[in-house]
C-alpha positions in Angstrom: 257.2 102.8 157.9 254.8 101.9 155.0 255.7 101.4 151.7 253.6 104.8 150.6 255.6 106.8 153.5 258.5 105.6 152.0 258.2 106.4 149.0 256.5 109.9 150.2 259.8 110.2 151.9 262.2 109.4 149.3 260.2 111.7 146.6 260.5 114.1 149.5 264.0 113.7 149.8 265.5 113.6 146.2 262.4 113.7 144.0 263.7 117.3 142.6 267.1 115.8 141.8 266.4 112.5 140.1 263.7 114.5 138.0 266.8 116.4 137.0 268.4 113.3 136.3 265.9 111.6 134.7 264.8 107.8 134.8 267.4 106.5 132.1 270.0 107.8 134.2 268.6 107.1 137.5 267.9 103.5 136.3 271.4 103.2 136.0 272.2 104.8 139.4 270.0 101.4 140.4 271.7 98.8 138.1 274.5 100.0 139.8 273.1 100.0 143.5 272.6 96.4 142.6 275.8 95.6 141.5 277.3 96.6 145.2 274.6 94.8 146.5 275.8 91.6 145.0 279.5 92.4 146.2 278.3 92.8 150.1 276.3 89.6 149.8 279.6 87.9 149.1 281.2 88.8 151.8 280.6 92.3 153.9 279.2 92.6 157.4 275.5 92.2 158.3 275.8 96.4 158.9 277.0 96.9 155.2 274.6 94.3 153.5 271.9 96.7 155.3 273.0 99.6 153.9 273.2 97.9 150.5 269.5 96.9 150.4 268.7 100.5 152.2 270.1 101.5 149.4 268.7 99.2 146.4 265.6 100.0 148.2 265.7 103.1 147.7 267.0 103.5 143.7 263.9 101.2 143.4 261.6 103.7 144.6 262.6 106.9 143.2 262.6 105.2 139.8 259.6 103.6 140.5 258.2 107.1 141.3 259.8 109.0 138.0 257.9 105.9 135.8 254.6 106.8 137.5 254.4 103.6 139.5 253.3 103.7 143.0 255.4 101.2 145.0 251.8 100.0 147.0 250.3 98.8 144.1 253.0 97.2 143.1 253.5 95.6 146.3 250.0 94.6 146.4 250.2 92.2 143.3 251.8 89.8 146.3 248.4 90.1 148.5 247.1 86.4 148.2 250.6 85.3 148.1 252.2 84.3 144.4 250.4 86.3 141.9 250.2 83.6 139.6 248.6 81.0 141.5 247.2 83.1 144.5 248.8 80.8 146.9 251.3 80.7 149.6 254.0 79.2 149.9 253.9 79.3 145.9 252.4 76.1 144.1 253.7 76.8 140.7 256.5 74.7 140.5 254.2 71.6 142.4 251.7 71.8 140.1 254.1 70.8 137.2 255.5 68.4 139.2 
């Protein structure tokens, strides 16, 4: 799946709801997606880690969606690889070195 049929999907799927909600709320719905995921990463199976980050995932993209932000272009900042320095691996940190 690409990140624009994702999001297609999830706007699809719950785009009428988290309108209703709004973006404060369904920011918060995310903050607390997060906050699980952080719990699972502690110590939950590989299965529920998965459907943590399905999840985050998710919550990322519909807000992204009710703040006008098309998840593509903001996936495409990462193109050339860091979007400071344009490379990768990332040569920030070596170039202070």
């Amino acid at each position: 799946m690409t990140i624009e049929g994702f999001q297609r999907t999830i706007d699809e799927t719950y785009g009428e709801r988290d309108a209703q909600r709004g973006l404060d709320r369904t920011f918060m719905w995310l903050v607390e997606e997060i906050g699980e995921l952080a719990r699972a990463l502690r110590s939950e199976s590989h299965e529920r880690k998965v459907e943590e980050f399905s999840d985050v995932l998710a919550w990322l993209t519909t807000t992204a969606s009710l703040a006008g932000v098309d998840m593509s272009e903001a996936a495409a900042r990462f193109t050339h690889g860091c979007p400071k320095c344009d490379a990768s691996p990332c040569e920030c940190g070596r170039r202070r070195e």
